[in-house]
PATORZA-927648 format. One line per field, with one value per atom (N, C-alpha, C): y, z, x; residue number from 1; atom name. Coordinates in pm, whole numbers, plus 32768, in hexadecimal, padded with zeros to 4 digits. Example, Ala and Ser with C-alpha at 12.3 -4.5 7.8 and 13.67 -1.06 7.14 Angstrom:
% PATORZA-927648
Y: c(7DC7,7E3E,7EB6,7F1F,7F96,8003)
Z: c(830C,830C,830C,82C4,82CA,8313)
X: c(8527,84CE,8528,8505,8557,850A)
nr: c(1,1,1,2,2,2)
atom: c(N,CA,C,N,CA,C)
***
This chain:
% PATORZA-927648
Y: c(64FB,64BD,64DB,6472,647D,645A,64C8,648C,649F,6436,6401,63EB,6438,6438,63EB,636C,6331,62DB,6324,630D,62B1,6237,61AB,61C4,6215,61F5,61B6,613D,60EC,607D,6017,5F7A,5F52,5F43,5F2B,5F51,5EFE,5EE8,5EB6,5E7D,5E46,5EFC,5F58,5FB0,6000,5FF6,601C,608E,60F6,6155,613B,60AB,609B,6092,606D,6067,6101,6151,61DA,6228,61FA,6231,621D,6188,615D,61A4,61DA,6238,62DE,6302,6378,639E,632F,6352,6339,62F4,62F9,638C,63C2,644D,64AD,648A,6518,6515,64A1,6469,64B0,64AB,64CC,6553,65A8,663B,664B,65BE,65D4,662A,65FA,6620,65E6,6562,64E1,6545,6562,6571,65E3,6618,6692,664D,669F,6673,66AB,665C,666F,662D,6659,662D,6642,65E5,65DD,657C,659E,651F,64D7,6459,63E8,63C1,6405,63AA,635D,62EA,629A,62B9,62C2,62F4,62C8,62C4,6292,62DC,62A4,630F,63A0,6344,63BD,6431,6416,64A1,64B8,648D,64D9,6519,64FE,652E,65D1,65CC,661F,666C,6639,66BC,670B,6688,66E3,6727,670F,6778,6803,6809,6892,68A5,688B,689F,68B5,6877,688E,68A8,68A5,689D,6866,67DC,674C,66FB,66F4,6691,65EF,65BF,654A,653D,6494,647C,647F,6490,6489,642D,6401,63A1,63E8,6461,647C,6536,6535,65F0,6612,666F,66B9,673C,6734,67EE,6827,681D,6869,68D1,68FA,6957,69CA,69B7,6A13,6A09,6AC2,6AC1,6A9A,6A54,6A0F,6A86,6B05,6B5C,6B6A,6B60,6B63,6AD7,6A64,69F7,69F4,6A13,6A0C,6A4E,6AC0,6B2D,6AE5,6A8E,6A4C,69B6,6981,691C,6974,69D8,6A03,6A39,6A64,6A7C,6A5E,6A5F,6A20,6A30,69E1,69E1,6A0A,6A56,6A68,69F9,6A29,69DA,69AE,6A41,6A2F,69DE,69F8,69AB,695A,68D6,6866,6847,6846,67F9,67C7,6783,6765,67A9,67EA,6842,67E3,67B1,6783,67E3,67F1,681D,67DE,67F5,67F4,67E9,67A8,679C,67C2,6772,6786,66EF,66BE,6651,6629,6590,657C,650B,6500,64A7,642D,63CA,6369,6300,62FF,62AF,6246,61DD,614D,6136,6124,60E3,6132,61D1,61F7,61BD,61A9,6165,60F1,60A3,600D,6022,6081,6082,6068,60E6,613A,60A2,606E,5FE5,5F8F,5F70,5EF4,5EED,5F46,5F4C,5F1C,5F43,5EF3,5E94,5E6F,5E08,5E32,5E8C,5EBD,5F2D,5F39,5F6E,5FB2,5F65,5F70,5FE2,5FAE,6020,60C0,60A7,6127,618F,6131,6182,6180,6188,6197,6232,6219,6286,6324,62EA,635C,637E,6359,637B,63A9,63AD,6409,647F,6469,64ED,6533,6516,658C,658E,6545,657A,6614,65F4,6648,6705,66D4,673A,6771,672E,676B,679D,678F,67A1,6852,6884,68D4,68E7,683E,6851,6877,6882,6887,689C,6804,67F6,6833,685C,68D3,6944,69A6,6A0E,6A30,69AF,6A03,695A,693C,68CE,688F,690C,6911,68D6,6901,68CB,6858,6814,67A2,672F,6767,671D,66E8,676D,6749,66D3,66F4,6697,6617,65ED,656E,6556,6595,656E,6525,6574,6569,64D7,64DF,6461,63EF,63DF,63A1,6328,63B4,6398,6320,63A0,635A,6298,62D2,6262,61C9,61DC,6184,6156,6193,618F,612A,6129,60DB,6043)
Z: c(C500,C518,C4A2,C478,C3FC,C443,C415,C42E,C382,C390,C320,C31D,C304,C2E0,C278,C274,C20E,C1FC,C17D,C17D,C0FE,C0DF,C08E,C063,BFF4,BFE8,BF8C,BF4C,BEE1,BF2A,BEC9,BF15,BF10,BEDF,BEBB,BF5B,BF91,C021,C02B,BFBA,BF8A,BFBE,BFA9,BFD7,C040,C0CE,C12D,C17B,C1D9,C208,C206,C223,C25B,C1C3,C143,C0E6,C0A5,C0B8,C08D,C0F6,C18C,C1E7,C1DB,C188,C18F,C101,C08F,C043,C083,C0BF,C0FF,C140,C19A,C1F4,C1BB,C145,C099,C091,C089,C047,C0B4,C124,C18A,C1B1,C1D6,C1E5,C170,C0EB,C06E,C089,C0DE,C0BE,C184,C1C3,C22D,C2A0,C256,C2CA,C354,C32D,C3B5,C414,C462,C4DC,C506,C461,C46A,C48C,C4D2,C4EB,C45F,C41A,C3A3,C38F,C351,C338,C2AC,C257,C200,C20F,C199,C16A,C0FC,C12A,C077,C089,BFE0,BFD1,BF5B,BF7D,BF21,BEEB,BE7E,BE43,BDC6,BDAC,BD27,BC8A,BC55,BBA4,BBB2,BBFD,BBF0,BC40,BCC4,BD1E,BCD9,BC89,BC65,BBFE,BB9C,BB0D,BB6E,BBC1,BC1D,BC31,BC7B,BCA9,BC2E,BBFC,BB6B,BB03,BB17,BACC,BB24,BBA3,BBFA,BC0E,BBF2,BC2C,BBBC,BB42,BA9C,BA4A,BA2C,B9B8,B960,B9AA,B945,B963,B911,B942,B906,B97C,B96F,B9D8,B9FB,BA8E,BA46,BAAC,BAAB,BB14,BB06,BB54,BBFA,BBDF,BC5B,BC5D,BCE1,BD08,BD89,BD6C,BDE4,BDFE,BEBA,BEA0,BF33,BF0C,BF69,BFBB,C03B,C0A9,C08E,C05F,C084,BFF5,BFE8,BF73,BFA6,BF65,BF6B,BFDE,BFA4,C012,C09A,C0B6,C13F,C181,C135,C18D,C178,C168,C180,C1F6,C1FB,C27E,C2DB,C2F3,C364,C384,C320,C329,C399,C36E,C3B4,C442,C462,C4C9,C520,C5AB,C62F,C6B9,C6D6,C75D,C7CC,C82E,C88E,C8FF,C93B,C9A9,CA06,CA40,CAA7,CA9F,CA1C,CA0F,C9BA,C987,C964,C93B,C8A5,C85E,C7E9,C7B6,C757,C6DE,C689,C625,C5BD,C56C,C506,C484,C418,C394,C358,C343,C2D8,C256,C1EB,C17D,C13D,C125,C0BB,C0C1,C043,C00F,BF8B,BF97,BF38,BF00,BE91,BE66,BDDC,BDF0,BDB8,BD8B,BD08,BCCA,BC84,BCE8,BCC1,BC39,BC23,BBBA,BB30,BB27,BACA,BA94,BB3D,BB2E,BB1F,BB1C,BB25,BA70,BA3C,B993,B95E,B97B,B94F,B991,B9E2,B9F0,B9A2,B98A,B915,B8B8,B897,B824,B866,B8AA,B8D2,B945,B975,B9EF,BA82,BA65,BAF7,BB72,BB8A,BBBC,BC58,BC9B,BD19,BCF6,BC93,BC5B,BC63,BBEF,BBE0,BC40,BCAA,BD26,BD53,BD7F,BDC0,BD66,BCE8,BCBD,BCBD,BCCE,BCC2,BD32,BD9E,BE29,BE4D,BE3E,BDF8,BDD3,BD4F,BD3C,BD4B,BD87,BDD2,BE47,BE8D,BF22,BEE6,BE75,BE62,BE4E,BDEE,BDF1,BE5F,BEF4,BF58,BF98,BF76,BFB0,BF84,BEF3,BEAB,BE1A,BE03,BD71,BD36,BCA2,BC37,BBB0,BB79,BADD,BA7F,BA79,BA14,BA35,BA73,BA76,BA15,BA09,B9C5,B987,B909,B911,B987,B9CE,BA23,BAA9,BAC5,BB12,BB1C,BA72,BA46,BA75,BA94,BA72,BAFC,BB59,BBF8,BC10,BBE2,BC1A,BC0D,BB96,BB69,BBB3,BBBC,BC10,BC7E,BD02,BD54,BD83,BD10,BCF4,BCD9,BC85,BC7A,BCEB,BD30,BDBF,BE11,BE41,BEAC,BE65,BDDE,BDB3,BDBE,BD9B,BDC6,BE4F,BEA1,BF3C,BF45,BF1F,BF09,BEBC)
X: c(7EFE,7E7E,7E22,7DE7,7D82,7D14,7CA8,7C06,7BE1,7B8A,7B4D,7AC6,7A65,79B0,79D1,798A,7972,7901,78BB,7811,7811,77C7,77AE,7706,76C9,766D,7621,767D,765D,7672,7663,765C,76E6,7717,77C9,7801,7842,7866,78D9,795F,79A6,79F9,7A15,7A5E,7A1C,7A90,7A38,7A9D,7A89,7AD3,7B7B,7B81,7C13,7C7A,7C34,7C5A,7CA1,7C49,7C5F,7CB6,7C99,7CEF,7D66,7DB7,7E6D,7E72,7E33,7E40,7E50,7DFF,7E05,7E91,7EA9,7F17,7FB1,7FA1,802F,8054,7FBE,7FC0,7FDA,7FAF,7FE8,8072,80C0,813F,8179,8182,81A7,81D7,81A1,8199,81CC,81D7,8204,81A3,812F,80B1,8086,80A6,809D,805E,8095,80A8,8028,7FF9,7FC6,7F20,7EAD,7E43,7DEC,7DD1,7D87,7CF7,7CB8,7C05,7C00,7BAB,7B83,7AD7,7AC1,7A18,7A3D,7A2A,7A04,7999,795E,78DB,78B1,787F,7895,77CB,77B1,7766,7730,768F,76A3,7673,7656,766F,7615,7584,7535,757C,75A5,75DF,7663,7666,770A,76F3,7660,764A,764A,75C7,7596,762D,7672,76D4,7741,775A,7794,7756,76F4,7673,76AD,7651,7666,76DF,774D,77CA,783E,7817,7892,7838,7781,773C,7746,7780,7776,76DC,76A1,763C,7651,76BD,76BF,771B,7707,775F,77DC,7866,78DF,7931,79C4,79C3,79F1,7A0B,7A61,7A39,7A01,7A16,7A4E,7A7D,7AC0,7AB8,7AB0,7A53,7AD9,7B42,7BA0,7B5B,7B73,7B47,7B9A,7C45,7C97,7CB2,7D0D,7D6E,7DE7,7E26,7ED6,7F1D,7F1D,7F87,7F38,7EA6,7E73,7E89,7E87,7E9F,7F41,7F9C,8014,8021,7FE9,8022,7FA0,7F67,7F1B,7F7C,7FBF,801A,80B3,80CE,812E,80F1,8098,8073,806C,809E,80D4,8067,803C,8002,805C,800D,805C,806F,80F4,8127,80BB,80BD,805A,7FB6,7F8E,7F13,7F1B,7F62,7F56,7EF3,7EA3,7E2B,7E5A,7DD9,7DE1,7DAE,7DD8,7D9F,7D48,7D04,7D06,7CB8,7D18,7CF0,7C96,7C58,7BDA,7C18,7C29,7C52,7BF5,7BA3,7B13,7AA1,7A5B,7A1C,7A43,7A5E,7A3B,79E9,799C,7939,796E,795C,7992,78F0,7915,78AB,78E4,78DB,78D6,78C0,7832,7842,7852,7886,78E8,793E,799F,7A47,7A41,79B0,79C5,79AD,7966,795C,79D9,7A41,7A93,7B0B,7B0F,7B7C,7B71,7AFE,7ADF,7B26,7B56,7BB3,7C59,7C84,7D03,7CAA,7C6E,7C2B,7C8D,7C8E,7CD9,7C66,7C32,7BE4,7C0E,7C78,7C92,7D09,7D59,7DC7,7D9E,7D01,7CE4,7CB5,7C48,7C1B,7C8D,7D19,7D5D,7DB6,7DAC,7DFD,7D9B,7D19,7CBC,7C9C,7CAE,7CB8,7D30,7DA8,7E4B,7DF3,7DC9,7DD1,7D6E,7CF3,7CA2,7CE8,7D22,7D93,7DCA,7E18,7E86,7DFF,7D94,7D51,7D37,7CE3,7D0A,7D52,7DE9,7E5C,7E6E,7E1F,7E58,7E7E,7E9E,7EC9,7E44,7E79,7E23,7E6D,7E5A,7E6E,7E5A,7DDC,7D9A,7DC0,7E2E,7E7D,7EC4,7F2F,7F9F,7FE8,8038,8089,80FF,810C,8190,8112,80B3,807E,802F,8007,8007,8052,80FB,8177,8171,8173,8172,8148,80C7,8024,8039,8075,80A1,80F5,8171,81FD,81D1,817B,815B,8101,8089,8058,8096,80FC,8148,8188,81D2,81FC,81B9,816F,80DC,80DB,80A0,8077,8101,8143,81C9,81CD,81AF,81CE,813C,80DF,8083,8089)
nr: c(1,1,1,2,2,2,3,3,3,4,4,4,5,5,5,6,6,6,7,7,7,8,8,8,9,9,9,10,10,10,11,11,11,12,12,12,13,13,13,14,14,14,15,15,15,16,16,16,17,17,17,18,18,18,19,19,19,20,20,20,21,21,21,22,22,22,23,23,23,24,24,24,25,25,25,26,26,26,27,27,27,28,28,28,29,29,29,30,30,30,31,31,31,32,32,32,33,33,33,34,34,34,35,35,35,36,36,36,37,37,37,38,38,38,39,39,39,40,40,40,41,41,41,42,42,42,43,43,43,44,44,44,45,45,45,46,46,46,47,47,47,48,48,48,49,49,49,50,50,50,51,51,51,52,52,52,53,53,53,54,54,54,55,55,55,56,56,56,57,57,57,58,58,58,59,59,59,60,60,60,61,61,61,62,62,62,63,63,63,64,64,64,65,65,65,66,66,66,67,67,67,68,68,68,69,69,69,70,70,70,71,71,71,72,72,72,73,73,73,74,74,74,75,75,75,76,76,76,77,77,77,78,78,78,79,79,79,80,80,80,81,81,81,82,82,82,83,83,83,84,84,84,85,85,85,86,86,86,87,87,87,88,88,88,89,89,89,90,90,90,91,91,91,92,92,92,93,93,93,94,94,94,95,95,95,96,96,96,97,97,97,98,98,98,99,99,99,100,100,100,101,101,101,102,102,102,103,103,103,104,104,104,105,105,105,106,106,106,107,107,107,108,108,108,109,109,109,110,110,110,111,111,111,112,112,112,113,113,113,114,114,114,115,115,115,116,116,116,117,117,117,118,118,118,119,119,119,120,120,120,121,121,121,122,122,122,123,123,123,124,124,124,125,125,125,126,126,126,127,127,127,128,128,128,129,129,129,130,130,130,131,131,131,132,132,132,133,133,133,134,134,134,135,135,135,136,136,136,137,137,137,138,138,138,139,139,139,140,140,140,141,141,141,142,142,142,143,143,143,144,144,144,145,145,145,146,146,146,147,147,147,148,148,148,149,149,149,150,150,150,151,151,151,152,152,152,153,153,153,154,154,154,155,155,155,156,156,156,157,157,157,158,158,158)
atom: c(N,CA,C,N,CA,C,N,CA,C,N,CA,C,N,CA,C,N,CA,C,N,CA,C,N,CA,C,N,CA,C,N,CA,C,N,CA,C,N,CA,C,N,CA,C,N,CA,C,N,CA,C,N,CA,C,N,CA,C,N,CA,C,N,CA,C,N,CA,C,N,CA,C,N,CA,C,N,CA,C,N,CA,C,N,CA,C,N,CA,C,N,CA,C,N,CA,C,N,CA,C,N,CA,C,N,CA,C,N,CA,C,N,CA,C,N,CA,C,N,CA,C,N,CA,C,N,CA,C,N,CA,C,N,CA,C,N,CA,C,N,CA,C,N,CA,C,N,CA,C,N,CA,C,N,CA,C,N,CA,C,N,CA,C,N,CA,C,N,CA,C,N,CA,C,N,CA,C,N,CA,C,N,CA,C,N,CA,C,N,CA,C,N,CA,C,N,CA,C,N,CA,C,N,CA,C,N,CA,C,N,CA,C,N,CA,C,N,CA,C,N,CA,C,N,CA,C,N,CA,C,N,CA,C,N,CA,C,N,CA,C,N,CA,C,N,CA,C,N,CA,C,N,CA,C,N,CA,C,N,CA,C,N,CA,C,N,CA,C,N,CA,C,N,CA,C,N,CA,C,N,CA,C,N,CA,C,N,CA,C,N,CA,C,N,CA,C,N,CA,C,N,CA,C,N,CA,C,N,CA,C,N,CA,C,N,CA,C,N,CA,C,N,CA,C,N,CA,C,N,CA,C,N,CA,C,N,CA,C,N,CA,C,N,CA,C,N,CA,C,N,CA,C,N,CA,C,N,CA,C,N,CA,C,N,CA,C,N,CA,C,N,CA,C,N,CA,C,N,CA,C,N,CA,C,N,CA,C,N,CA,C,N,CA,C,N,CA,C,N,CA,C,N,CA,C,N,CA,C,N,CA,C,N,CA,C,N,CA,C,N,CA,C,N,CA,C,N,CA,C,N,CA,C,N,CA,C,N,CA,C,N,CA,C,N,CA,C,N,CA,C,N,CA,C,N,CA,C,N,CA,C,N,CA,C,N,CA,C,N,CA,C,N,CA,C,N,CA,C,N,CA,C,N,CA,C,N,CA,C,N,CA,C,N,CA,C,N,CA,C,N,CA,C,N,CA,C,N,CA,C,N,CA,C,N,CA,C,N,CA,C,N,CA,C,N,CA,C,N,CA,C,N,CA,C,N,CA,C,N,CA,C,N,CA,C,N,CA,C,N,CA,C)
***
């Protein structure tokens, strides 16, 4: 089960929850989550709030196209993925993944150049998934390699 907060506070209405949700659920299937009760936020956002959060958040002062603020480190949400409800009391757990913030008209900059735009929000929503999941690119090359592999994947199945 996927729940999905998903907040629109620009005019652009052309991508709407259900768009990012058949992306989301590529990526939990991928890793064989389905079944698992998971939560995340998309927010769709524009230059000024993103200059704003990547300012306070990397000490870039300038918008970016994509952030992600994971809840868990990779080995705590693995051992909450393995974790079993009991018999006797039957619920529904759902994980908290994290947020993430997506600025339109970044990715609508940054597409212009191949005119693909739907491609790119789709590959940049991959891979802030995968950041919530745990990964992280900027670690190591070997964890570079993953990140891609994985993306990859997802992304094909798409």
């Amino acid at each position: 089960m996927l729940e999905i907060v998903f907040n629109n506070t620009i005019s652009e209405r052309k991508y709407q929850k259900e768009f990012f949700e058949k992306i989301a659920k590529a990526a939990l299937a991928a890793f064989g989550l389905s079944e698992k009760g998971i939560g995340l936020s998309i927010n769709l956002v524009g230059t000024n709030r993103m200059r704003l959060l990547n300012q306070k958040h990397r000490r870039k002062n300038k918008p970016t196209d994509v952030l992600s603020f994971p809840l868990h480190k990779k080995a705590d949400l693995e051992k909450q993925f393995r974790a079993k409800t009991s018999v006797k009391k039957p619920r529904t757990v759902i994980i908290e993944l994290g947020d993430i913030f997506i600025c339109l008209p970044v990715i609508r900059q940054q597409a212009e150049k191949e005119n693909n735009l739907e491609s790119l929000l789709c590959l940049l929503t991959v891979h802030s998934i995968l950041h919530l999941l745990g990964f992280d690119h900027e670690q190591s090359a070997s964890a570079e390699l993953e990140m891609q592999k994985w993306q990859d994947k997802i992304l094909n199945k798409l």
